[in-house]
N, C-alpha and C positions, 0 to 999 in steps of 0.2 A: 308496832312491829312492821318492817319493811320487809317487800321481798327480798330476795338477795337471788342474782345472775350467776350461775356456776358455769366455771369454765373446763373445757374436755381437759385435758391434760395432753402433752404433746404427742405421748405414744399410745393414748385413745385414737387421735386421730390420724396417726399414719395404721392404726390396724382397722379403720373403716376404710381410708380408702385402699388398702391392701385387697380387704375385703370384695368391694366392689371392682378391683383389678385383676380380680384372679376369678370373679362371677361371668365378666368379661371376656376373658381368655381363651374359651371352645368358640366363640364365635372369630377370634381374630386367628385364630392358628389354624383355623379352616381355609382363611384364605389366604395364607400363607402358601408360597409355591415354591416346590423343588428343584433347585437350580442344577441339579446334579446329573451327569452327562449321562442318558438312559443306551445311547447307541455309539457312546467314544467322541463325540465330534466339543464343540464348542457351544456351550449355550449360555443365551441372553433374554432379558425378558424386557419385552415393552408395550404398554396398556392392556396388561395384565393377562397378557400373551405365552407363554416360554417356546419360543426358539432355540433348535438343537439343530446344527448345521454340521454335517460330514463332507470333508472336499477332501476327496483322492487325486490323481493327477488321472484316471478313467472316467470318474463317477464323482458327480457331487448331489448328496440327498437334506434335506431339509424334511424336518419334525418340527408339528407342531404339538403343542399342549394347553390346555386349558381347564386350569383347578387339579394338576395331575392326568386330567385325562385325554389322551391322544384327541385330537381332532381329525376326522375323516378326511383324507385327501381330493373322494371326490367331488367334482365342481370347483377345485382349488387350481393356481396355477401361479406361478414366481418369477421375478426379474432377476438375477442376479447380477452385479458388478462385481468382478473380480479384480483388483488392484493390486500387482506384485510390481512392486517397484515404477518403471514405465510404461508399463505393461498393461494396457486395459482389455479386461472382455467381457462383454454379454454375455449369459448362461440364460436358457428358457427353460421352466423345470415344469415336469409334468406330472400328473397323480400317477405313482405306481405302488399299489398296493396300501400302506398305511404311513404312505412318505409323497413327499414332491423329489421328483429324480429326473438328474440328465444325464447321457454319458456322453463319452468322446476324449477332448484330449483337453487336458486343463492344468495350469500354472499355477499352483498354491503351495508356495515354500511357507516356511514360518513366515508369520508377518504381515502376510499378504491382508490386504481390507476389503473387506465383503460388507455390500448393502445387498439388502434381501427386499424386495417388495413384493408384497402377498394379496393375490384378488380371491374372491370371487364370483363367479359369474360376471365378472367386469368391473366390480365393487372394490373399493381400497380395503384390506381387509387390518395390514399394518405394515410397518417397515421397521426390521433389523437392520445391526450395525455388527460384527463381527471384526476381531481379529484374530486369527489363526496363528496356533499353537506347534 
């Protein structure tokens, strides 16, 4: 008598690794991050960052997040370029409250392209790319 080698059958083994995919699944949907605008403005995420940028033609504020949860403003501080057509400006944003904020007078039609640079304490902390809605 020989042994004889049994084989899974095809949908044994789509429901092992099913199995193993959905065992998986609280660990990956933890870090999963909500992209969904918490203050109206425009958000983007990068290295694993979410950026939430609000520009009024007054006031432009920037939100941070991490894992959902706000990041502390202070010790934070921002570059902004604002790009509306030919139009360039520097914005320097500062910690106020649970946001980085500047006020004054500012050109952001739709469209306009915003890079965000984020330190702190003098540190790169990351850089957004925005365009406005």
């Amino acid at each position: 008598m020989t042994p004889r080698t049994r084989l899974l059958a095809p949908s044994a083994v789509f429901a092992v690794c099913a199995a193993f995919t959905l065992a998986a699944l609280p660990a990956w949907a933890d870090e999963s991050h909500d992209l969904a605008p918490a203050h109206g403005g425009v958000v983007v995420e990068a290295k694993h960052m979410v950026y939430e940028l609000v520009a009024k033609p007054a006031a432009v504020q920037l939100y941070l997040r991490d894992h959902g949860k706000p990041v502390p403003a202070a010790g934070l501080s921002a570059k902004l370029t604002l790009l509306a057509g030919t139009q360039k400006q520097d914005v320097e944003l500062k910690p106020a409250g649970d946001k980085l904020e500047a006020t004054g007078s500012f050109t952001v039609p739709a469209g306009t392209k915003v890079v965000a640079v984020v330190t702190r304490e003098g540190k790169s902390l990351g850089t957004a790319r925005f365009t406005l809605k």
